[in-house]
N, C-alpha and C positions, 0 to 999 in steps of 0.2 A: 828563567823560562816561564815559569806558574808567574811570575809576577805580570810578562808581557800576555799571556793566554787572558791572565785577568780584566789586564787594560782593554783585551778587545774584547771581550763579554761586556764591561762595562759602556766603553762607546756601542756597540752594537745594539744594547738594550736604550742608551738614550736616543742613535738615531731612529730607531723601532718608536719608541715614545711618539719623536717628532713627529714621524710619517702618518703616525696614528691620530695627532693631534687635529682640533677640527680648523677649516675655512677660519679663522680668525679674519677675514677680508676684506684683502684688498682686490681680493678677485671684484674682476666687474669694474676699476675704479683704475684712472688714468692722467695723469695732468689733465685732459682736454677731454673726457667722456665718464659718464656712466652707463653700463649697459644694467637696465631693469627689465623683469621678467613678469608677465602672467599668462594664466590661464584659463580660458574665459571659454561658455557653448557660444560657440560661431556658429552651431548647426545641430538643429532638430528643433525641439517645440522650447525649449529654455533660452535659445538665442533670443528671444526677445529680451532677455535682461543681458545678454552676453553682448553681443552688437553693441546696442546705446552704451553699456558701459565702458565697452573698448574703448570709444570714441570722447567720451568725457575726457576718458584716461591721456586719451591722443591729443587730446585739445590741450590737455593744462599743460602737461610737454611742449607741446610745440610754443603755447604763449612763454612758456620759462625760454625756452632754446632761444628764439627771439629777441628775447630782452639779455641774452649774455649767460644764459644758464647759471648755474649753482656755483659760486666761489669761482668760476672762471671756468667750470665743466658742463657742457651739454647731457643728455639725456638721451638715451637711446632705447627705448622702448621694444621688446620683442615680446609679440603675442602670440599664442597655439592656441586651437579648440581643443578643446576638452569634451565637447559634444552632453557634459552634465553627463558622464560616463566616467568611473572610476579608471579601469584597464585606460581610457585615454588620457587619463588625467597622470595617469603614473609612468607614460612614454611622455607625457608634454613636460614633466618635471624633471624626469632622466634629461631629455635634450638642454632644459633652461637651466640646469644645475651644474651638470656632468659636461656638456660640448659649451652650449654662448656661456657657462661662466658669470650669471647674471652676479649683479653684486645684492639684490635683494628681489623678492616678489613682493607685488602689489597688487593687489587688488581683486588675485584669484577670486572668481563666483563659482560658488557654490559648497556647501556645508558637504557632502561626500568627496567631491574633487581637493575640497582642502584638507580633508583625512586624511588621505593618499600619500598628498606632496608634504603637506607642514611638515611632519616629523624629520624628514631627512634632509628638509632645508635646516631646520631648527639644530639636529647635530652637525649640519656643516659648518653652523655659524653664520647662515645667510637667515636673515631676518625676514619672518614672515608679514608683512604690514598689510593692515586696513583691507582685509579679505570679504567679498562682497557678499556677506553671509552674517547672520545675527546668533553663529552660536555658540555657546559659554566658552568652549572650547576652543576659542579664535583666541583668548585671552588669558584663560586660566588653564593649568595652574601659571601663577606670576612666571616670565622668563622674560628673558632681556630682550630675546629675537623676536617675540610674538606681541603684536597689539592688535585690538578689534577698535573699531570706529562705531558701531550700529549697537545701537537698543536691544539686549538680547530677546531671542524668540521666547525665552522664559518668561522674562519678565512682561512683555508684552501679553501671554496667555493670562499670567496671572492679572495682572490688569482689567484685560477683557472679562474675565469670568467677576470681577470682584465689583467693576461697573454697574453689568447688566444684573445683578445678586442686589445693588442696591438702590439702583434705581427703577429696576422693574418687578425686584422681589421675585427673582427665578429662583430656584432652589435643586431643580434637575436637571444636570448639564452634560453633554456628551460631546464627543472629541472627533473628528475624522481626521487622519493623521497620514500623512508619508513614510512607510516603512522603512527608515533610514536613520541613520542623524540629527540629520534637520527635523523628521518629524517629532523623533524621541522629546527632543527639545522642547516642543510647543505643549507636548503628551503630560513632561513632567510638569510644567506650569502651571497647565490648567489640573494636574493632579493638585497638587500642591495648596494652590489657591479653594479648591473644593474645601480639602481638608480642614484650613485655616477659618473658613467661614461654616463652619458644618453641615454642607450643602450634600449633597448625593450627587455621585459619577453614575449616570444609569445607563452608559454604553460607551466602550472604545472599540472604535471601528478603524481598522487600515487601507490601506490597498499599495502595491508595489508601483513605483516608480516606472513610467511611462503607460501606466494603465489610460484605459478611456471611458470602462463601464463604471460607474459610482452606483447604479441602481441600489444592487444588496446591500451596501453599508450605507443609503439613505434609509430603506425600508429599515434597516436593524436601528437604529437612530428614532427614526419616527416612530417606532412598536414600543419602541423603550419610552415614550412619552417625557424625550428631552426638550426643554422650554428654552436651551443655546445650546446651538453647535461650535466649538468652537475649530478651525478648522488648520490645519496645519498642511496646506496644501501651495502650490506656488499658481500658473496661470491657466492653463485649460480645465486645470480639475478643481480649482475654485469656479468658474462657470458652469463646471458638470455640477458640482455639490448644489450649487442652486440652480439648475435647470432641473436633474433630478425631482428636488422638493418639489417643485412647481406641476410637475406631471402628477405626481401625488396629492396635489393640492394644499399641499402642507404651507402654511405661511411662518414657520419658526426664525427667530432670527440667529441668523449666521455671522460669523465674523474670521478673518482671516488676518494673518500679521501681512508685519510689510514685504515678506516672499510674493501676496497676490495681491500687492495696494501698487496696480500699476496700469497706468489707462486703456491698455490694453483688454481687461476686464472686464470695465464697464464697456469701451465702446465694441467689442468684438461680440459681445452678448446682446447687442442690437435689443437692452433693453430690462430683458430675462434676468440679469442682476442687478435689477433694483431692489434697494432697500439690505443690502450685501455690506455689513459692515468691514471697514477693513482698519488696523494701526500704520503709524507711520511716524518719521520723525520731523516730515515738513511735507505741505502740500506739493500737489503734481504742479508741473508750471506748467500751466494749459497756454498756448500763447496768447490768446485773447483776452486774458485778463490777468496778467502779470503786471509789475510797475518797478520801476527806481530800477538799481542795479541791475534786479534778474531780470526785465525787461532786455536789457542791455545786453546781458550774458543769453537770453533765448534765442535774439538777433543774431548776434555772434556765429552760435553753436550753428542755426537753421544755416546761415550765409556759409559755412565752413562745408558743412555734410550733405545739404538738400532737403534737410527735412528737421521740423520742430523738434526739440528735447523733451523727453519723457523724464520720469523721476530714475529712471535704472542710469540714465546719463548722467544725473548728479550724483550719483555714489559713485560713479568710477571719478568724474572731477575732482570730489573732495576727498577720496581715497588717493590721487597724486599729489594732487595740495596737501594734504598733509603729509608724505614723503619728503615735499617741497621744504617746506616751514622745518624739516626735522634735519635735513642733509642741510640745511642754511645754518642754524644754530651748531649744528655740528663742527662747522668752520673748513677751511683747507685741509686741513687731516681728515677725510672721511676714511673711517672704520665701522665696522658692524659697534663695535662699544659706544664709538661715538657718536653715531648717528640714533642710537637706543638711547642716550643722554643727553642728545638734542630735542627727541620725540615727547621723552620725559616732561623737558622745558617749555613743553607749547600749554600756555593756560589762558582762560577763558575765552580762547579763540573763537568768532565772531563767525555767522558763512551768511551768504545769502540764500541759501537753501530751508533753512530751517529757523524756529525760534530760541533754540537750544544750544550754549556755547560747549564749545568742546575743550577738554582741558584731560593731560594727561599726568603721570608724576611716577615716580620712585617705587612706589606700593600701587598704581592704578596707571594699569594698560589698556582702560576700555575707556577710549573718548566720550562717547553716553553715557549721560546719566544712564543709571541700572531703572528705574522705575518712575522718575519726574520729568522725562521727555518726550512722552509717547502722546501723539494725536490721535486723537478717531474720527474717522469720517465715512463716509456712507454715499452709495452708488445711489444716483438719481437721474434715471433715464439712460444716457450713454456716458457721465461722466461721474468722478468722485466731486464731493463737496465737505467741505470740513465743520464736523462738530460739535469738539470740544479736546481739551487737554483733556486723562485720564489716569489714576494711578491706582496703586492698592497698599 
């Protein structure tokens, strides 16, 4: 009797184990389909990177679906707004996790909305890929389910700050930053890079997320006699931070990562952000003066949706392309293991978006380079223009 009582304590604790074990999955994953998830702002002032990048995402899919999909499986793509609102970011991840059963997210934007969801993708065993955000945290610490694609927002500030320190001989630099994630990010960089060149921080200024007024954190900026701002903002309140200045007369040079290096910027500012540095990791493909492939790929994208591709289009492209290249290599077994040791496999990988190959591996889940990938370019009139490469 204690012997049989034992046997079931002991099965009882292993199927408890199982139940407890995570998504190892296959969820998502069928002879004949994949079901992929993200979560993107379809709506409010951040949609402008959310839209275009849907749509890249949509595109590279449909050209895979097309030609025979992945080892003999389609792609099925399901996308929610997120609104660049956390609370909506954490109903659009319950649904893509918990009900469609997605078998990975891709492409999620935004550095707060991937807070939210990474973590309980990452214990389910659903892998979190190429999330449309540059920060450290997409990637690190090392896990098998998590890889970032993008130039981190760190590295990018320190860059900026170490540029303009030596080729203009700035020496007091201050910060305006997104009180979030994302901004911490840009905040530590340019802390960071101060430190390293022995430069002086002589203001960090915030402001909360969906603000519109920048006045007082220019004024505190400009009183502090910083010679770069460096700015951790995404698109309206990078054209606030320099309209701001402008009313003040202040002609200090700004710079913004690739959150505000997006044409909407310069042309929406009808001007007002000229001279607005911004990073990035390949120019906008304005369609008038593109060539060779991405001529071809502009055409394409414009003939598909109605309207030209922005640079926020090409991060959602190559955040499914590289899905793509990673569930290929994986072979007819797609698993969450396998498809992380397919992703591994992708090296010097080639895009027409950029001049920067992308290459992953074993020890390195962040397809940019950390600091040898980054462009600077600078608003002039209504549009961006590139440069130079820059590092620190």
């Amino acid at each position: 009797m204690k012997f049989r009582n034992l046997l079931y304590v002991a099965l009882a604790a292993a199927l408890g184990g199982l139940l407890a074990a995570p998504v190892q999955a296959t969820q998502g994953v069928t002879d004949s389909e994949i079901v992929l998830g993200s979560h993107l702002p379809l709506s409010g002032p951040v949609a402008l990177w959310g839209v275009p990048a849907g749509n890249g995402m949509r595109m590279r899919a449909d050209e895979v679906n097309a030609a025979g999909g992945i080892n003999g499986r389609k792609i099925r793509l399901i996308v929610e707004d997120n609104g660049y609102q956390q609370n909506k970011a954490a109903q659009a991840g319950d649904k893509l996790l918990d009900h469609d059963k997605v078998f990975a997210l891709v492409g999620v934007l935004g550095t707060p909305p991937n807070m939210v969801t990474m973590p309980k993708a990452v214990e389910m065993g659903v892998p979190n890929l190429f999330p449309i955000t540059a920060a450290k945290e997409m990637y690190e610490p090392l896990n098998k389910y998590k890889f970032g694609a993008f130039v981190p927002y760190y590295d990018q500030a320190r860059a900026i700050v170490s540029h303009f320190a030596k080729t203009k001989g700035y020496k007091k630099i201050g910060v305006m930053y997104q009180d979030d994630d994302f901004g911490e990010n840009v905040l530590k960089g340019a802390q960071d890079q101060v430190k390293a060149m022995n430069l002086e921080m002589v203001a960090e200024t915030s402001y909360k997320r969906g603000a519109k007024e920048f006045g007082s954190q220019i004024a505190q900026l400009k009183a502090a006699g910083a010679q770069l701002v460096v700015l951790g903002t995404i698109i309206s309140e990078s054209i606030g931070a320099k309209v701001e200045a402008r009313k003040l007369g202040w002609t200090v040079d700004m710079a913004v990562t690739t959150a505000g290096y997006t044409p909407e910027v310069a042309a929406l500012a009808k001007g007002a952000a000229d001279g607005l540095y911004g990073t990035s990791q390949g120019e906008i493909p304005y369609e008038d003066s593109v060539t060779g492939p991405l001529k071809k790929w502009v055409e394409d994208y414009k003939a598909k949706f109605g309207i030209a591709p922005s640079v926020q289009a090409t991060a959602g492209y190559l955040a499914m392309d590289l899905f793509v290249d990673g569930a290929r290599n994986a072979g007819k077994n797609l698993t969450a293991d396998s498809l992380s040791q397919g992703i591994e496999a992708i090296h010097n990988k080639k895009t027409i978006f950029a001049d920067f190959p992308v290459n992953f591996s074993a020890t390195n889940h962040l397809g940019a380079s950390h600091k040898d990938a980054i462009l600077l370019c600078v608003v002039k009139g209504t549009r961006w223009v590139r440069v130079e490469p820059i590092t620190y």
